[in-house]
C-alpha positions as CSV (number, residue, x, y, z in Angstrom):
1,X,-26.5,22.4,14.3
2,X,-25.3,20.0,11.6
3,X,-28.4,17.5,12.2
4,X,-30.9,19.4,13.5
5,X,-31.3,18.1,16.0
6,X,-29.2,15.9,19.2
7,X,-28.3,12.3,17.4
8,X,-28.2,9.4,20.3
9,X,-27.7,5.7,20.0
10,X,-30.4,3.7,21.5
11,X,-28.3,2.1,24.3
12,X,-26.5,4.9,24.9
13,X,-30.1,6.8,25.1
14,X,-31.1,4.6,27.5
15,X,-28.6,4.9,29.7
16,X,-28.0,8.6,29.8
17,X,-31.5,8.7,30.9
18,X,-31.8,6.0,34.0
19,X,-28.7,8.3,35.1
20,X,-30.5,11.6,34.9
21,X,-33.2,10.4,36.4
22,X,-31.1,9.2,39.3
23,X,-29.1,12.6,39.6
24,X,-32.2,15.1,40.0
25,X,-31.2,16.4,43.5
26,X,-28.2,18.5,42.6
27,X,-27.2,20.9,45.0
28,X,-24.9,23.0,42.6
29,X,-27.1,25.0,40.5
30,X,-25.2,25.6,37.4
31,X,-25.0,21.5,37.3
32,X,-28.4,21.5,37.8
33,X,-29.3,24.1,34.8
34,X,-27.0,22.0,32.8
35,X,-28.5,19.0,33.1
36,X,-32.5,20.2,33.2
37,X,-31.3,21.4,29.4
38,X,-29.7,18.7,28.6
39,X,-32.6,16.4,29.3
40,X,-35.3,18.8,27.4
41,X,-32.7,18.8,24.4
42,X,-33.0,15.0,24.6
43,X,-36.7,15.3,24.4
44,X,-36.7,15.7,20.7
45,X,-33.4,14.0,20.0
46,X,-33.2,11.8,17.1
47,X,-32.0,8.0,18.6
48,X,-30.4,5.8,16.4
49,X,-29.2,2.3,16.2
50,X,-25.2,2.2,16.5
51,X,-24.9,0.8,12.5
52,X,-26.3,4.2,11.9
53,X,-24.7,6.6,13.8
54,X,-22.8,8.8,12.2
55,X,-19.2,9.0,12.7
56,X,-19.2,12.8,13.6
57,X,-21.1,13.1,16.7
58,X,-19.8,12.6,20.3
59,X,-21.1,9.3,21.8
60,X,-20.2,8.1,25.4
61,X,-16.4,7.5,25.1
62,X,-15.8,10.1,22.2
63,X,-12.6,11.9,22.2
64,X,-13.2,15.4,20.9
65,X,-11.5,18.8,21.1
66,X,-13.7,22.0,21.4
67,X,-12.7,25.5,21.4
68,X,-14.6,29.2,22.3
69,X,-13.7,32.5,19.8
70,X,-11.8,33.6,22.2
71,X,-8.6,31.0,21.4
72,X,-8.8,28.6,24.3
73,X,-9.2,24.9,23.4
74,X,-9.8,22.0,25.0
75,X,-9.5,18.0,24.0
76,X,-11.1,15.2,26.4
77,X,-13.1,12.3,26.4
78,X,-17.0,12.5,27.3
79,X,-17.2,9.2,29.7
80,X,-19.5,8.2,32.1
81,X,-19.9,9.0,35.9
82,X,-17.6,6.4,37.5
83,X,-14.9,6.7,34.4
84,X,-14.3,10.7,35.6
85,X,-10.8,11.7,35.8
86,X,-10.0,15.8,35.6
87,X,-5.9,14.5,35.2
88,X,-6.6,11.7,32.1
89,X,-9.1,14.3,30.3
90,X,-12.2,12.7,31.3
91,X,-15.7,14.4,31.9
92,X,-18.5,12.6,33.0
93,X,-21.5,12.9,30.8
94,X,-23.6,14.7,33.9
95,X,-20.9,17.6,34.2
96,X,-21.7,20.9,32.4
97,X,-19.1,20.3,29.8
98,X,-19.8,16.6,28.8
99,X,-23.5,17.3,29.0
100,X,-23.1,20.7,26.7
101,X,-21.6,18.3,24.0
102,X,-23.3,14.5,24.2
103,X,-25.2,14.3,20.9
104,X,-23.5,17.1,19.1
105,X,-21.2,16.9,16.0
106,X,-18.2,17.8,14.5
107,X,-18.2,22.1,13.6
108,X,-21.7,22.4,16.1
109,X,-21.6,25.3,17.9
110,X,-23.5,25.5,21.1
111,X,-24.2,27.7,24.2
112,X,-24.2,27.0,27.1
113,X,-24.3,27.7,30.6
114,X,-20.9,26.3,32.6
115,X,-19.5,27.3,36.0
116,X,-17.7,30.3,35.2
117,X,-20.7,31.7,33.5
118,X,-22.4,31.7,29.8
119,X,-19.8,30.1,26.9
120,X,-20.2,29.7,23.4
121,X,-18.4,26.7,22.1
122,X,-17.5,24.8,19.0
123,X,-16.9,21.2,18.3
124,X,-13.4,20.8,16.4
125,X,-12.8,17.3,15.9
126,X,-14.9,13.8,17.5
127,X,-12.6,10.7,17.1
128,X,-14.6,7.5,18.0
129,X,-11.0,5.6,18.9
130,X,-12.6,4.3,22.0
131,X,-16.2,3.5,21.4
132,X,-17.5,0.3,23.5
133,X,-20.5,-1.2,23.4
134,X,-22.8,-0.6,26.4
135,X,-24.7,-4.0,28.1
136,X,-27.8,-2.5,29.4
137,X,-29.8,-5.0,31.2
């Protein structure tokens, strides 16, 4: 892990947590395993004001492309809940594969547990093309 540690912007932070804490009741269990890591990780997550986030690691609306050892790659955008859409390459932040990668940057490689079982992944490339600014009231 290139930082140490999960690197979150503040707003974002926020967020990403008044969502999990809406979306405890899971019925699907792998979701629910996801999402229970993803919230310890965030724990001891570093959280960072946007000026100082570095370009490198996948923010809400990052466009990245990740691949396992065995060839198979993947590009998409990391978005959040109402934004999903499997045709236009966009993963909700609360699905195994957007939660497995939120925080992460560029040449991480992480493990994790997805629906067709226990993958090892690697972060090829985060473009922050489409990075807006969340209004958290």
């Amino acid at each position: 892990m290139k930082y140490g540690k999960l690197i979150l912007e503040k707003k974002e932070y926020v967020m990403i947590k008044r969502l999990l804490n809406l979306t405890n009741d899971y019925k699907d269990s792998t979701q629910k395993v996801s999402l229970t890591k993803f919230a310890k990780e965030m724990e001891s997550a570093e959280i960072l004001d946007d000026d100082k986030m570095p370009e490198d690691v996948v923010r809400i609306n990052s466009e990245i492309t990740i691949a396992t050892k065995d060839g198979w790659s993947y590009t998409f955008q990391v978005v959040l809940p109402a934004e999903s859409n499997n045709s236009q390459k966009k993963i909700s932040l609360l699905l195994p594969m957007g939660a497995a990668v939120l925080g992460y940057a560029k040449n991480d490689s992480i493990s994790w547990t997805f629906p067709g079982g226990d993958k090892d992944i690697t972060i090829l490339d985060v473009k922050q093309n489409n990075i807006t600014k969340l209004n958290i009231a």
